[in-house]
RORO-490649 format. One line per field, with one value per residue (C-alpha): x, y, z; residue number from 1; residue in three letters. Coordinates in nm, 2 decimals, padded with zeros to 4 digits. Example, Ala and Ser with C-alpha at 12.3 -4.5 7.8 and 13.67 -1.06 7.14 Angstrom:
BEGIN
c1	(01.23/01.37);
c2	(-00.45/-00.11);
c3	(00.78/00.71);
num	(1/2);
residu	(ALA/SER);
end
This chain:
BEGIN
c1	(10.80/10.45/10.20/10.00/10.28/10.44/10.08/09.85/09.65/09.57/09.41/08.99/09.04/09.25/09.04/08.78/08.94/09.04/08.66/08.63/08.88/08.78/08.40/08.47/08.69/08.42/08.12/08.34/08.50/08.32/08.63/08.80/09.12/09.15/08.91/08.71/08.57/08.79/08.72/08.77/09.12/09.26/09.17/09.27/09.62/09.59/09.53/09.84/10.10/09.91/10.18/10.05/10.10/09.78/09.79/09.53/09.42/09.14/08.96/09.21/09.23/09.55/09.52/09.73/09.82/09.57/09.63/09.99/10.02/10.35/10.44/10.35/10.55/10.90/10.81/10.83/11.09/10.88/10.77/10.43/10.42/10.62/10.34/10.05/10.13/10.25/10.01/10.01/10.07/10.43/10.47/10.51/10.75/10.65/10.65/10.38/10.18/09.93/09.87/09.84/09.57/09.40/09.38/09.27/08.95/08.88/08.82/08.60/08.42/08.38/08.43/08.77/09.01/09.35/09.69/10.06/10.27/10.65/10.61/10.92/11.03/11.11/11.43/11.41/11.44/11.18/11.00/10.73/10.39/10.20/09.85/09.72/09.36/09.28/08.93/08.72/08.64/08.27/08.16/07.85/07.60/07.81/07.94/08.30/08.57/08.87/09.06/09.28/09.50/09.62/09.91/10.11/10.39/10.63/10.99/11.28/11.37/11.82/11.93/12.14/12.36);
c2	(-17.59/-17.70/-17.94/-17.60/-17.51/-17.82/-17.94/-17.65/-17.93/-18.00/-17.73/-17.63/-17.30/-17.47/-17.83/-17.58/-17.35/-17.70/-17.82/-17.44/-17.44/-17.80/-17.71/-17.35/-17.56/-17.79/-17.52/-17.32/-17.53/-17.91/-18.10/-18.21/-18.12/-18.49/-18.75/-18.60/-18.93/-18.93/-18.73/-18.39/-18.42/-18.65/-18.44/-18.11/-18.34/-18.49/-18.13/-17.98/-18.28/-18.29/-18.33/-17.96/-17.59/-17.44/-17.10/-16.89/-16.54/-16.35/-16.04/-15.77/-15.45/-15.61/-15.96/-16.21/-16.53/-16.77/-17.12/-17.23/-17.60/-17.77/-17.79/-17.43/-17.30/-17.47/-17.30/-16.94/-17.05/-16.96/-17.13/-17.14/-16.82/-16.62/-16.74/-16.62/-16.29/-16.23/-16.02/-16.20/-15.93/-15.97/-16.31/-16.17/-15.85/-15.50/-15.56/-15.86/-15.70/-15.51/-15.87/-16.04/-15.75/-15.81/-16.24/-16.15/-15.96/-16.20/-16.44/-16.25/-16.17/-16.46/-16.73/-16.89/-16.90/-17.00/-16.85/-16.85/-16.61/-16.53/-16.53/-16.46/-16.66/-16.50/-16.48/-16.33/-16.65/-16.60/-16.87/-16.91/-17.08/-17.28/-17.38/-17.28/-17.20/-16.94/-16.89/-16.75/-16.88/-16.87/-16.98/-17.20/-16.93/-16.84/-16.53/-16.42/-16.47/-16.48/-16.67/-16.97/-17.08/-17.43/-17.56/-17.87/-17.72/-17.44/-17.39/-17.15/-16.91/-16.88/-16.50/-16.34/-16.17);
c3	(10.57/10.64/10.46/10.36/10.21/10.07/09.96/09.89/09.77/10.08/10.17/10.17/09.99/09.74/09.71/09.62/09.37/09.26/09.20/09.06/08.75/08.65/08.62/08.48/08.23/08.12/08.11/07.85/07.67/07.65/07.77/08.14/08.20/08.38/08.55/08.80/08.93/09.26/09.60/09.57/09.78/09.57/09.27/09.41/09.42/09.05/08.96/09.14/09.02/08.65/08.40/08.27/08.35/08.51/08.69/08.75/08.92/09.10/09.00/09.15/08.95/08.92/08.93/09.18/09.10/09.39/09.22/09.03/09.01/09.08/08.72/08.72/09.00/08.87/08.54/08.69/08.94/09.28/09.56/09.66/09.87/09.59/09.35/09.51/09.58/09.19/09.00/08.65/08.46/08.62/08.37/08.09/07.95/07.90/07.52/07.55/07.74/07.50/07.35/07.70/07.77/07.46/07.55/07.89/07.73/07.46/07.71/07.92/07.68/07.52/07.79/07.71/07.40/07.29/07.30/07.26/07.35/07.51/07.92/08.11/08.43/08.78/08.71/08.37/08.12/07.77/07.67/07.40/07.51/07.26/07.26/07.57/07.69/07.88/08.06/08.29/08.62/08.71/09.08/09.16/09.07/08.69/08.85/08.71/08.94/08.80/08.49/08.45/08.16/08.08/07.83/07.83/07.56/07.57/07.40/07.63/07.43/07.43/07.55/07.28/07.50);
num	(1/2/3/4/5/6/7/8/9/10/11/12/13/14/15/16/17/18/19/20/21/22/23/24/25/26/27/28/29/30/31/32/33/34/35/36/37/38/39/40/41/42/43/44/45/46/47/48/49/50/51/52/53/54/55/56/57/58/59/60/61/62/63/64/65/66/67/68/69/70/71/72/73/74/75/76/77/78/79/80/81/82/83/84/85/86/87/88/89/90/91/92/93/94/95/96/97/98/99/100/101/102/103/104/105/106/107/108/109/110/111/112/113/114/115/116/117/118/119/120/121/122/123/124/125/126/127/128/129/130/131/132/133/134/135/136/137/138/139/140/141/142/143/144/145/146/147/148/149/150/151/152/153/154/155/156/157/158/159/160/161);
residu	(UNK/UNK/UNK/UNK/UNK/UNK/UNK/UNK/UNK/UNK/UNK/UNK/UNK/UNK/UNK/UNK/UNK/UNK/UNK/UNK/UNK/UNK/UNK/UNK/UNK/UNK/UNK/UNK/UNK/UNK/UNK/UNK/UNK/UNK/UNK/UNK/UNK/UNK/UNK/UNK/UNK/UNK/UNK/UNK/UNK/UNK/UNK/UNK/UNK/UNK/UNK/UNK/UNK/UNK/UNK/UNK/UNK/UNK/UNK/UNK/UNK/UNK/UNK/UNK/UNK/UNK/UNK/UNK/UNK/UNK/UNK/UNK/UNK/UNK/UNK/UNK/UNK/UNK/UNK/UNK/UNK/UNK/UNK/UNK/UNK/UNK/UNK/UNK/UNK/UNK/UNK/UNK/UNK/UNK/UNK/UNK/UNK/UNK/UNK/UNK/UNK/UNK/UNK/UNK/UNK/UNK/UNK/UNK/UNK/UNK/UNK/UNK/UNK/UNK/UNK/UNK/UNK/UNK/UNK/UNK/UNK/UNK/UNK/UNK/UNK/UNK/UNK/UNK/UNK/UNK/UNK/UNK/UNK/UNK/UNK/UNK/UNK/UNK/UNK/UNK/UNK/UNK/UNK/UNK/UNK/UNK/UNK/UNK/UNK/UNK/UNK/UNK/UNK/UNK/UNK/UNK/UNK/UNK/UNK/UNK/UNK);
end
């Protein structure tokens, strides 16, 4: 495995999408997800090994996952290449989706907002997200280019079977 694999982080692309969610982030919502005070390395890093799930994707018709952190990635059970080539729409079940359509609208249209909801792993475990964020991801020039969403607290949900 190598280090652009075992530490995205480390990469340009991905110190930059780094800089990207954190000042998307702030321009919507008022608050940083974490200090930004450090070289934009080491906070691509902080972001990646944050004790919170962030994911986000691009602008696809149907959009791909191009940022999981590592809290992220263990969540949905994929490595780093499985992650990026997921369309998000794959992370949650048929039966969420209508709601998960209607969250990724409402913040579009209105910048950001909060959710909760019942996402489902790679390898088919439920579990119930609670107060996450979800918002858009605007580039230097405020142009859309994508969304991220952020939570810190989520519950597996025991199969009945």
């Amino acid at each position: 495995m190598g280090n652009a694999i075992a530490f995205p982080w480390e990469q340009e692309v991905i110190i930059h999408h780094s800089q990207r969610i954190l000042k998307s982030f702030q321009y919507w919502t008022g608050n940083s997800l974490l200090d930004e005070s450090d070289s934009p390395k080491e906070i691509a890093q902080a972001l990646f090994e944050a004790p919170f799930v962030l994911v986000s994707h691009g602008t696809e018709a149907d959009p791909i996952f191009n940022y999981g952190n590592r809290q992220a990635l263990a969540q949905w059970e994929l490595t780093w290449e499985e992650f990026i080539q997921t369309p998000s729409r794959k992370t949650a079940e048929e039966i969420a989706q209508a709601e998960r359509d209607r969250l990724l609208s409402e913040a579009t249209a209105k910048g950001f907002c909060h959710f909760s909801g019942i996402r489902i792993t790679s390898t088919g475990k439920r579990f119930y997200i609670q107060d996450g964020i979800l918002w858009n991801l605007v580039d230097e020039q405020h142009h859309y280019c994508g969304q991220a969403a952020v939570y810190s607290e989520c519950t597996f949900i025991a199969d009945d079977k």
